[in-house]
N, C-alpha and C positions, 0 to 999 in steps of 0.2 A: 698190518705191516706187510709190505710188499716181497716175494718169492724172487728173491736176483739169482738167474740161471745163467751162468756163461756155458758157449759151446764153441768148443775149439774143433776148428776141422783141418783134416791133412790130405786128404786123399782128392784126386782131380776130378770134375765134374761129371765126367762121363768113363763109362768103361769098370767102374763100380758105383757102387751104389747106397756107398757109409758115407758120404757128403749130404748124397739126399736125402738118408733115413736120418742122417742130424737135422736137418730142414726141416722135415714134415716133424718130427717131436716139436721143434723152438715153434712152428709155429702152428702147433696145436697149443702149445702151453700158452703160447702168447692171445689163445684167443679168450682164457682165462683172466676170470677177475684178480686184481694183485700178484701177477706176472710180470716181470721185466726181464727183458734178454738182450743177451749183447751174443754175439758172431763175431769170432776171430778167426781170417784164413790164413793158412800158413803151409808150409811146402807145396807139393801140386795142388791144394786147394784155392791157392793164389788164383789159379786161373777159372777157379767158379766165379768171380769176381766181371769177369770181361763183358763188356755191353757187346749187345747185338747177337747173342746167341741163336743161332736158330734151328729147331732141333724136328724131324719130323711129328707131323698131326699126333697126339696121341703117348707122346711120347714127352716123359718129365721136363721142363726148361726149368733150370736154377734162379734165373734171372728173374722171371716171374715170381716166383718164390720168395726171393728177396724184398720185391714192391709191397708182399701181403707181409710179411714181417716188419719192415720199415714202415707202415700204415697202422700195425697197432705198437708201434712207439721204438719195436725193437732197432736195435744198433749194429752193421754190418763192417767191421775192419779188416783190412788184408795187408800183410805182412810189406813191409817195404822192402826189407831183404829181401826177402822171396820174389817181389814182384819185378825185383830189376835183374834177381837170377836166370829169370824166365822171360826180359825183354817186354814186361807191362808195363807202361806208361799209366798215370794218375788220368789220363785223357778217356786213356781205355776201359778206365772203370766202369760197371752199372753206375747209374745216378745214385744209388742206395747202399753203395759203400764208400768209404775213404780209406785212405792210406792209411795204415801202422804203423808202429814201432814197438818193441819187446819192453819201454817203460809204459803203455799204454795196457798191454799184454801184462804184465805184471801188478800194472793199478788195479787191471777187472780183476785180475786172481783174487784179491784181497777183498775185490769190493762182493764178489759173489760168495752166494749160502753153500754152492752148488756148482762145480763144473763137469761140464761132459766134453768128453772128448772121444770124435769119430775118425 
């Protein structure tokens, strides 16, 4: 039976660094046999969502992040509220998220063993 891990993230992509250390856990876990994860962003973590990141050599991109989680099956959501509070378009998304909603956000609650929240 498979480990359903949701991670709720709040905090913006850059300028700390609890978005990313949610990152790197979902997807260590994900590279785990019978691990499933889902990714909900939600207030300033809306904007970890945004394609085209580009960050210096050497230095974390969320974006890439996302691709390796979306590849072992995980699921990346970002708040619609949030995203229109902040002026994100569905356009502007990475290819490895979609849009949310808080009935969506409230399905994973129920559907996971497990939620973290960074």
């Amino acid at each position: 039976m498979a480990n359903k891990m949701l991670f709720i993230l709040n905090d913006p992509p850059y300028g700390t660094e609890r978005s990313y250390n949610g990152l790197r856990l979902a997807g260590s876990l994900g590279k785990r046999e019978g691990e499933e994860i889902k990714i909900f962003l939600m207030g300033d973590a809306a904007s970890c969502g945004k394609s085209g990141q580009k960050t210096p050599d050497g230095y974390y991109n969320l974006e890439k992040m996302f691709k390796v989680i979306a590849r072992q099956g995980g699921t990346i959501s970002v708040c619609g509220t949030c995203m229109d509070a902040r002026g994100i378009t569905e356009a502007e998304l990475s290819k490895d998220c979609s849009r949310g909603n808080l009935i969506e956000l409230t399905d994973a609650v129920q559907w996971a063993d497990k939620v973290l929240i960074f």
